[in-house]
One Martini backbone bead per residue (centre of mass of N, CA, C, O) as a GRO file, in nm:
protein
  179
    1UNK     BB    1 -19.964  -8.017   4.051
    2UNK     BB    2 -19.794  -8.291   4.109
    3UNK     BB    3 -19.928  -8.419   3.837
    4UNK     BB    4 -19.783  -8.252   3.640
    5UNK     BB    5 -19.477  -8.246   3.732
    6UNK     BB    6 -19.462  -8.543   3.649
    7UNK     BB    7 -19.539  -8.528   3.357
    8UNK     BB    8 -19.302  -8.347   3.270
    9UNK     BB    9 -19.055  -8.508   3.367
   10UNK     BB   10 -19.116  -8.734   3.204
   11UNK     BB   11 -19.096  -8.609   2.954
   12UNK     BB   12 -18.778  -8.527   2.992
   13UNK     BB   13 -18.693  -8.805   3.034
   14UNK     BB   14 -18.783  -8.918   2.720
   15UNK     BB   15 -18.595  -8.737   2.572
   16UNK     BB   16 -18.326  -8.767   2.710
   17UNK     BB   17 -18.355  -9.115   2.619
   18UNK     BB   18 -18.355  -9.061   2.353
   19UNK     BB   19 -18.323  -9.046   2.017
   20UNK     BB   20 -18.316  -8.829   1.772
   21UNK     BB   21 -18.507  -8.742   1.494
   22UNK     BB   22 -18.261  -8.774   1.316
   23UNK     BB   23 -18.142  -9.005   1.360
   24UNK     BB   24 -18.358  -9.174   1.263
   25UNK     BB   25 -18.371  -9.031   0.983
   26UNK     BB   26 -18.100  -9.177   0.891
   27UNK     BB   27 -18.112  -9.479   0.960
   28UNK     BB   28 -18.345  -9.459   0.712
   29UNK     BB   29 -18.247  -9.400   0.533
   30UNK     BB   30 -18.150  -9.473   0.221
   31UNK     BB   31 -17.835  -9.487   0.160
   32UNK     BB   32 -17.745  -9.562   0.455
   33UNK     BB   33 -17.568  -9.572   0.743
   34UNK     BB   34 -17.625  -9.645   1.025
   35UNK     BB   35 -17.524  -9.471   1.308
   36UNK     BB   36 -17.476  -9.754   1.459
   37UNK     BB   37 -17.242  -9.836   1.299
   38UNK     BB   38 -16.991  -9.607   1.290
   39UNK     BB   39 -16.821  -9.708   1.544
   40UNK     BB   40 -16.751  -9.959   1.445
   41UNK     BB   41 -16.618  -9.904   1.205
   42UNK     BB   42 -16.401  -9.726   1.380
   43UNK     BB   43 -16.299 -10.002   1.523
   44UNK     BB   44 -16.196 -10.136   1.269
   45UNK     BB   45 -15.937 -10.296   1.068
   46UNK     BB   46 -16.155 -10.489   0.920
   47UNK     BB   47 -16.323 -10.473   0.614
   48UNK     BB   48 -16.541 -10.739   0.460
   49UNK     BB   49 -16.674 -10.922   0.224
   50UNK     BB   50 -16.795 -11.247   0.213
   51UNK     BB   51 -16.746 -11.598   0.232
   52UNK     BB   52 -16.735 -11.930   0.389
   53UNK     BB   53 -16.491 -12.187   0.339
   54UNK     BB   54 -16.364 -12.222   0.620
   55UNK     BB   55 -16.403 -12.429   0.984
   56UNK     BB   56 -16.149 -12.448   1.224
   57UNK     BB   57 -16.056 -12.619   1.489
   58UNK     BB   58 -15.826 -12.582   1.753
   59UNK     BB   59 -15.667 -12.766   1.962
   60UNK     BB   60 -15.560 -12.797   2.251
   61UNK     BB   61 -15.245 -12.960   2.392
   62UNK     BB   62 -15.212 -12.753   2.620
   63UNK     BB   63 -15.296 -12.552   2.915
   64UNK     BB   64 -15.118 -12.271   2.807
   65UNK     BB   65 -15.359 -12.285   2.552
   66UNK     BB   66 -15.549 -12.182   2.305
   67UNK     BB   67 -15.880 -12.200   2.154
   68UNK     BB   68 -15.946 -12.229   1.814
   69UNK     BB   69 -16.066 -12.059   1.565
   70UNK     BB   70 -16.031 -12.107   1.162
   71UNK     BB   71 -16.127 -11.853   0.956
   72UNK     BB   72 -16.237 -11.873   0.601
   73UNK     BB   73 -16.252 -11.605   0.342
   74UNK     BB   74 -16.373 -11.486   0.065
   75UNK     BB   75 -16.345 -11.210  -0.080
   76UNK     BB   76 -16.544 -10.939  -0.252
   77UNK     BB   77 -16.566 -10.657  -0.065
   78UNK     BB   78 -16.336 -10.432   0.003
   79UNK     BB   79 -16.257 -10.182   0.272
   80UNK     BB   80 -16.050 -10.292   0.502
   81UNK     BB   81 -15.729 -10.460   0.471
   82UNK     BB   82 -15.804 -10.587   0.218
   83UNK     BB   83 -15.869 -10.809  -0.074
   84UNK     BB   84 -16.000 -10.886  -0.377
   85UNK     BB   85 -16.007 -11.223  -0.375
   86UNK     BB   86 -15.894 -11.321  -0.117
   87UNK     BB   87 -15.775 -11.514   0.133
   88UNK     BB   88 -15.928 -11.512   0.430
   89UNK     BB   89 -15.760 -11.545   0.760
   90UNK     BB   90 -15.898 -11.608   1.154
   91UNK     BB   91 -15.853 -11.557   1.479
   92UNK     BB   92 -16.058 -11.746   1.726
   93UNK     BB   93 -16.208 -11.781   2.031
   94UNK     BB   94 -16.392 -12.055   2.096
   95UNK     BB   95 -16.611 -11.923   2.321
   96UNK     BB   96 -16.753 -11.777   2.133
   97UNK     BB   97 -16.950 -12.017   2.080
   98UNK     BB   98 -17.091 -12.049   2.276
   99UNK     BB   99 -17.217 -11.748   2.239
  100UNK     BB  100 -17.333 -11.806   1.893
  101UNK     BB  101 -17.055 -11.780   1.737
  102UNK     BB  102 -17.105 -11.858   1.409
  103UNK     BB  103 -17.011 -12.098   1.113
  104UNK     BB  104 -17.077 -12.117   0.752
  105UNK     BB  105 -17.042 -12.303   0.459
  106UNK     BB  106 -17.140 -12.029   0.250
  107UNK     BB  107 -17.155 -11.775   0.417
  108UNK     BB  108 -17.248 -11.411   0.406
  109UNK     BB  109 -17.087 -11.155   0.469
  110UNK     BB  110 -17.029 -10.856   0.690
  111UNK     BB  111 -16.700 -10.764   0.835
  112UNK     BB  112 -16.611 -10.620   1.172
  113UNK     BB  113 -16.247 -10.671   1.237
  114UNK     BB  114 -16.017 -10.612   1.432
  115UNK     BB  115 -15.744 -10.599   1.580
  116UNK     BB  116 -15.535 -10.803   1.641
  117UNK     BB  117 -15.384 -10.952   1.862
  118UNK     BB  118 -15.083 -11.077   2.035
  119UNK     BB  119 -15.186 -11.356   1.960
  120UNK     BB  120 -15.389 -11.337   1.664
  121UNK     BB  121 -15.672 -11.228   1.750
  122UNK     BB  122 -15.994 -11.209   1.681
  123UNK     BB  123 -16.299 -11.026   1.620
  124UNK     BB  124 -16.662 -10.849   1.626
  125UNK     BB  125 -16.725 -10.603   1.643
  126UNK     BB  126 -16.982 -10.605   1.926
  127UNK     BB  127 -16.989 -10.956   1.775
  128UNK     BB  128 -17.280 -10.899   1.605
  129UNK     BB  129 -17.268 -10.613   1.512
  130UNK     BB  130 -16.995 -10.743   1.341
  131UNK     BB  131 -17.221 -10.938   1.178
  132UNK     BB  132 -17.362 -10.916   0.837
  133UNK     BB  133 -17.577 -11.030   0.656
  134UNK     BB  134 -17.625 -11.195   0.323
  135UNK     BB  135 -17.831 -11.223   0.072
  136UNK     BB  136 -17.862 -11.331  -0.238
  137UNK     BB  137 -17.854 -11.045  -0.390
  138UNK     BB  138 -17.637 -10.860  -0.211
  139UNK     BB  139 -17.769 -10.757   0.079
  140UNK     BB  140 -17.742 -10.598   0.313
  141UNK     BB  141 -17.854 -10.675   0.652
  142UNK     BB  142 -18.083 -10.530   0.856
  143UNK     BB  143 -18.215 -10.547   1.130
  144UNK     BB  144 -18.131 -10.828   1.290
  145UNK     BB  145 -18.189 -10.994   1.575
  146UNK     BB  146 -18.049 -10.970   1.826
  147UNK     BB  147 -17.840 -11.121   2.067
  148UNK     BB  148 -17.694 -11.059   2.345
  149UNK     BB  149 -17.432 -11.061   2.508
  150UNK     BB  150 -17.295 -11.261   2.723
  151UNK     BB  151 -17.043 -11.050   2.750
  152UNK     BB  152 -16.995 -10.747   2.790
  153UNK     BB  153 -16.973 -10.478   2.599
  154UNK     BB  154 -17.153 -10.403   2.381
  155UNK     BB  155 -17.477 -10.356   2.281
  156UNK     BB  156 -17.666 -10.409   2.099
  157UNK     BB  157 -17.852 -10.326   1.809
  158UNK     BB  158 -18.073 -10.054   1.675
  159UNK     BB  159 -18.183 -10.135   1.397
  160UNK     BB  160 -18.298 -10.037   1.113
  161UNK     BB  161 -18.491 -10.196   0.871
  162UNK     BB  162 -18.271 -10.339   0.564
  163UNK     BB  163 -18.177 -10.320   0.269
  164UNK     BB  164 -17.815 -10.287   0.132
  165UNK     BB  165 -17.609 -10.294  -0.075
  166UNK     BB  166 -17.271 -10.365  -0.069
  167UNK     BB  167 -17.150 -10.143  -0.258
  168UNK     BB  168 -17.310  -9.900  -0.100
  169UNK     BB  169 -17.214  -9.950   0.164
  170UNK     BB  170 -16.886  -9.926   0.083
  171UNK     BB  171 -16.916  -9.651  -0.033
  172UNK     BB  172 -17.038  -9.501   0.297
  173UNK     BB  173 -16.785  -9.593   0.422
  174UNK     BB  174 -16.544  -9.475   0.297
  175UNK     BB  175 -16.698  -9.169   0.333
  176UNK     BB  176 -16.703  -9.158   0.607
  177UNK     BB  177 -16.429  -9.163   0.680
  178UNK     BB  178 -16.369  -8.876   0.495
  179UNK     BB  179 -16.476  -8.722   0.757
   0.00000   0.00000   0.00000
C-alpha cells in the first residue's frame, strides 16, 4: 500500500513539475517562437539581427570608471528599438567577458538587448539566451546547447533544437507583440 501511494506521489509530482505536453509541441512547432523566448522578448528594449562591425574595450582611466566594452553592428533585420540598415552600437560592462559573453567581427547575431541603465549600459536579456546565433543561410539558430549563467536569474534557456529564417521569427516576434 505504502509502495503505491509512492508511486502515485512520485507521478503527480513530476507532472507538477514537467511543461505542459501543449506547451512543448508549441516549442517544436516549425515557424513558431520557442515559448521560452516569449519573456525574454517582453524584457527586450531592442530586438534586431545584425553582423558585428567592430568591438572595442575602453579601458577605465580612473578607479571610479566603469570598464566597458563598445559593440558596433550593422542592423539587418530591424524588429523593435532599431532601423534596418543603421549601425548599432552598445556598451557593456567588460566584466561580463570574463564569464563568457564576447563578439566577433563578422558573426551574426539575433539580440534581444535591455533597455540601457542610467550609466548607458546593456547587455542580452538573460545573457546568453538572448544572444542567438544566424547560421550562412539566414537562419536563427534555435536549442543551441547553452552554458549556465555565471552569476544572478534567469536561468539558461531549454529551446527546442532548430532553425527558422531571421525574417519568419521577426515576423513571429512583431505578432507575440500585437497579442
Amino acid at each position: 500500500m505504502h509502495r503505491l501511494a509512492f508511486q502515485f506521489l512520485l507521478l503527480a509530482g513530476l507532472l507538477a513539475f514537467s511543461p505542459p505536453l501543449g506547451a512543448q509541441a508549441r516549442a517544436a512547432a516549425p515557424g513558431r517562437i520557442p515559448a521560452e523566448l516569449e519573456p525574454v522578448a517582453r524584457q527586450a528594449g531592442t530586438i534586431f539581427s545584425g553582423r558585428v562591425l567592430s568591438v572595442v574595450p575602453a579601458r577605465s582611466g580612473s578607479p571610479d570608471r566603469i570598464a566597458t566594452v563598445t559593440v558596433s553592428l550593422q542592423v539587418e533585420q530591424a524588429i523593435r528599438g532599431v532601423k534596418a540598415g543603421q549601425t548599432f552600437s552598445f556598451r557593456e560592462w567588460s566584466g561580463l567577458w570574463s564569464g563568457g559573453e564576447r563578439y566577433r567581427v563578422g558573426q551574426r547575431l539575433l539580440l534581444f538587448l535591455y533597455a540601457p541603465s542610467l550609466l548607458g549600459l546593456t547587455s542580452p536579456v538573460g545573457g546568453e539566451s538572448g544572444r542567438l546565433p544566424i547560421d550562412a543561410n539566414g537562419q536563427v539558430v534555435l536549442g543551441k546547447s547553452q552554458p549556465p549563467p555565471t552569476f544572478g536569474p534567469p536561468a539558461p534557456l531549454r529551446i527546442v533544437p532548430g532553425r527558422l529564417p531571421v525574417k519568419e521569427f521577426a515576423r513571429e516576434l512583431r505578432r507575440l507583440r500585437e497579442e
